[in-house]
C-alpha positions as CSV (number, residue, x, y, z in Angstrom):
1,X,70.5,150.8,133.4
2,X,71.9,152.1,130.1
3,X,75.3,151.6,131.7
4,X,74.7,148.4,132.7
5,X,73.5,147.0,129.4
6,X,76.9,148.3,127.8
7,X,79.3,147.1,130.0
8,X,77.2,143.9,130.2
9,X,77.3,143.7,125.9
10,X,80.8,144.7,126.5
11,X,81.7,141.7,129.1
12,X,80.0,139.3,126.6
13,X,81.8,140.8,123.5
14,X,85.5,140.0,125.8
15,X,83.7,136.6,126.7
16,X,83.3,135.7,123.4
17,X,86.6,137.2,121.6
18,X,88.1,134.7,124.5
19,X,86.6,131.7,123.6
20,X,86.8,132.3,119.6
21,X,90.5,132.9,120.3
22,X,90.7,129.7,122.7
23,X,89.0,127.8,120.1
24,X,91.0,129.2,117.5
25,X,94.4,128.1,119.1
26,X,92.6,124.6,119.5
27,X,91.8,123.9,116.0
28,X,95.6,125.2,115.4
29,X,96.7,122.6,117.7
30,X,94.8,119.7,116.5
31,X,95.8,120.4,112.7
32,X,99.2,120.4,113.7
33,X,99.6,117.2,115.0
34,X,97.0,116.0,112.3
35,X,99.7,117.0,110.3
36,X,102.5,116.1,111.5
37,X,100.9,112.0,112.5
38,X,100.5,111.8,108.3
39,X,104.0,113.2,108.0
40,X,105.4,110.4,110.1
41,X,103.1,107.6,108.5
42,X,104.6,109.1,104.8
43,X,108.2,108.9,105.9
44,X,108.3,105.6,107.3
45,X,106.4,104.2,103.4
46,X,109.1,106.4,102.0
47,X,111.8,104.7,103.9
48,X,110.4,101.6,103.0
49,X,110.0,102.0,99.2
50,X,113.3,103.5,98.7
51,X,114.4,100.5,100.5
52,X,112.6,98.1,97.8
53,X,114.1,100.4,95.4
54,X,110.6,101.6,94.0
55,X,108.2,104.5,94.4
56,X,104.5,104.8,94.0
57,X,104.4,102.0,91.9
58,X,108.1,103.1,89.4
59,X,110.9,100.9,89.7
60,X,114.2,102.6,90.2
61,X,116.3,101.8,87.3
62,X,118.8,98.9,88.2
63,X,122.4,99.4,89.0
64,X,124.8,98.7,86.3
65,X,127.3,96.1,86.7
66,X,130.1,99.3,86.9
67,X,127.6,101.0,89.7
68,X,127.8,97.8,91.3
69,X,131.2,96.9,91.3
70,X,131.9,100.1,92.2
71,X,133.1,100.3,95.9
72,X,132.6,96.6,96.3
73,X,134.7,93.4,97.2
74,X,137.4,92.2,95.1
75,X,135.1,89.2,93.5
76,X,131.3,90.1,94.1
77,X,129.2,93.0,93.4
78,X,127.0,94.7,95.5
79,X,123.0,93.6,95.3
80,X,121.2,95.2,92.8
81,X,119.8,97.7,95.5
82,X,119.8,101.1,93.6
83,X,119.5,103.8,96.4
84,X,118.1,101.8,99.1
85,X,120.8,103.6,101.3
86,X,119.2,106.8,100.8
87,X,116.3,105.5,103.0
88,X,118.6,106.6,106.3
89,X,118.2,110.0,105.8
90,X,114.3,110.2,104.7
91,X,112.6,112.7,106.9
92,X,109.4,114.6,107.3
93,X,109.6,118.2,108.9
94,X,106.0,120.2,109.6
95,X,106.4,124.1,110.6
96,X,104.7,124.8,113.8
97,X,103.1,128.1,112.3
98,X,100.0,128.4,110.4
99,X,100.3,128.0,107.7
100,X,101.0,124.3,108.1
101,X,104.0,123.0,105.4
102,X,104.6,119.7,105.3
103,X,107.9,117.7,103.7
104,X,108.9,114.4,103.3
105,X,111.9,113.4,101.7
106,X,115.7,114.6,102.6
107,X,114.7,118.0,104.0
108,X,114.4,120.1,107.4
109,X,116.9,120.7,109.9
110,X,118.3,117.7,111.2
111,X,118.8,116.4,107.6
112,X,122.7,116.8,106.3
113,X,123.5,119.3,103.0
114,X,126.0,116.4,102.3
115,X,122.3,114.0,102.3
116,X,120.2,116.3,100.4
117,X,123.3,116.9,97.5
118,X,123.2,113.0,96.9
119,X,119.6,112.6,96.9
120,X,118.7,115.4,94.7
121,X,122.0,114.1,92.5
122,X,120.6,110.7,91.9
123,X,117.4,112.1,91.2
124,X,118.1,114.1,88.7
125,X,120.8,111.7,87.2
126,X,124.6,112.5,86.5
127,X,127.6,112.3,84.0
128,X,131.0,111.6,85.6
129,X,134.3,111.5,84.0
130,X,136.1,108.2,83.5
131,X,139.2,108.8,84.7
132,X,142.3,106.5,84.1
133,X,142.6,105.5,87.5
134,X,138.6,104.3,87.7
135,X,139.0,102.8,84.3
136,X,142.0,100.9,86.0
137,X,139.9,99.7,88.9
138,X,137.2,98.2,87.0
139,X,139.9,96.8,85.1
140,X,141.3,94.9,88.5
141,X,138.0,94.4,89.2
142,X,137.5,92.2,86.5
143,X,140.7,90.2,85.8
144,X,139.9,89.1,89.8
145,X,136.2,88.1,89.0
146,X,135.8,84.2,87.6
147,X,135.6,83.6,83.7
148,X,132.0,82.4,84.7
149,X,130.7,85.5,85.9
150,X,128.4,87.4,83.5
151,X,129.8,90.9,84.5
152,X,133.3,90.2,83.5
153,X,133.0,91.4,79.7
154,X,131.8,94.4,81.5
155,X,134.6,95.6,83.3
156,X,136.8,96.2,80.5
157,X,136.0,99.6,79.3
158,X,137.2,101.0,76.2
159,X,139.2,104.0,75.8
160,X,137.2,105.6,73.8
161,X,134.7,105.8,76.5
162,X,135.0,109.3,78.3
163,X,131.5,109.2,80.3
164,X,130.4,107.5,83.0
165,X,126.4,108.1,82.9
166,X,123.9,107.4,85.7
167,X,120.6,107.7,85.0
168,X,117.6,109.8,87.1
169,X,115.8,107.9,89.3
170,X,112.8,109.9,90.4
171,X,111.8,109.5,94.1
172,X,109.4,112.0,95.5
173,X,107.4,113.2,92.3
174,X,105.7,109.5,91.6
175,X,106.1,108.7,95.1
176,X,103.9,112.3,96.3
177,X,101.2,111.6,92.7
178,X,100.8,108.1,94.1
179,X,100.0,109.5,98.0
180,X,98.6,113.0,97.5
181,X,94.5,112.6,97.7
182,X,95.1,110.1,100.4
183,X,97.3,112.1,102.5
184,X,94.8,115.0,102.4
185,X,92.2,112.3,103.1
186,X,94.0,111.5,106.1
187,X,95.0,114.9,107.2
188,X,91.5,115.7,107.3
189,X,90.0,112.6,109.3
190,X,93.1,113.1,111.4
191,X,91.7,116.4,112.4
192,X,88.1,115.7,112.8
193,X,88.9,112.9,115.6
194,X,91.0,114.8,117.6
195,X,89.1,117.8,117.9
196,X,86.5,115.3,119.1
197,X,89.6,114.5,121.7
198,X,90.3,110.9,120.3
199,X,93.9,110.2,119.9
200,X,95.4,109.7,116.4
């Protein structure tokens, strides 16, 4: 009978290890794709505030009439979009692994070195070198443009100028204080309704 009782408290002891590790690999489950749905709901207001060329509530700072001349037609400058290109390449990546590490922004895998150089570049902001042959563009640039347009004066840089500064536009540091508590917020609701088994 002695027997019996051990293997019996033995049986429920493997029973129970089962289940624990069962529900274990659950909860892993669900947090993971609580996860990774907040991920995807960050990314896409990413993409769309770097689009509107602000983030969590900061303006970028606007393009210079050299920035926007730069690369554009032979009369008109480019809209007064800072970075909105930079939206392409916004991802979010979540590690499969406990524990969970979630990151939005121009990281992961798929996302280019080339991508997170630039981003990383424009955040921080940069000096360049005015060469002869830039300064020589603008230049062209301007004796094309009408007497009428405002950027004109612009184009004509002096030769004492040596620099060409652009300033740091911060993206995902106001952009993750703006979203943080409600990210967690939703991480955790995300979690609670689908270990009830509702979808998310």
């Amino acid at each position: 009978m002695r027997i019996n009782m051990l293997q019996a408290t033995a049986k429920g002891f493997a029973n129970l290890e089962r289940a624990l590790k069962t529900e274990s690999i659950r909860q892993e489950k669900a947090m993971n794709t609580s996860v990774k749905v907040e991920g995807f709901r960050l990314m896409r207001l990413l993409k769309k505030q770097v689009r509107e060329g602000v983030t969590g509530g900061r303006k970028f700072h606007p393009l210079t009439f050299l920035s926007r001349s730069w690369g554009g037609t032979s009369k008109r400058l480019r809209p007064n979009k800072p970075l909105r290109r930079l939206a392409i390449a916004v991802r979010y990546f979540v590690k499969d692994q406990h524990p969970f590490d979630m990151r939005i922004g121009w990281t992961g895998p798929k996302t280019s070195k080339s991508w997170k150089r630039i981003a990383a570049k424009q955040q921080q902001g940069f000096t360049a070198r005015m060469s002869q042959s830039r300064r020589e563009y603008f230049m062209g640039m301007g004796a094309r443009m009408g007497k009428r347009s405002v950027a004109r004066k612009y184009m004509f840089i002096r030769k004492s100028t040596k620099r060409f500064k652009t300033p740091a536009r911060p993206i995902l540091d106001p952009f993750w204080q703006a979203e943080e508590h409600r990210a967690w917020r939703n991480i955790q609701r995300n979690f609670r309704l689908k270990m009830k088994g509702q979808r998310i």
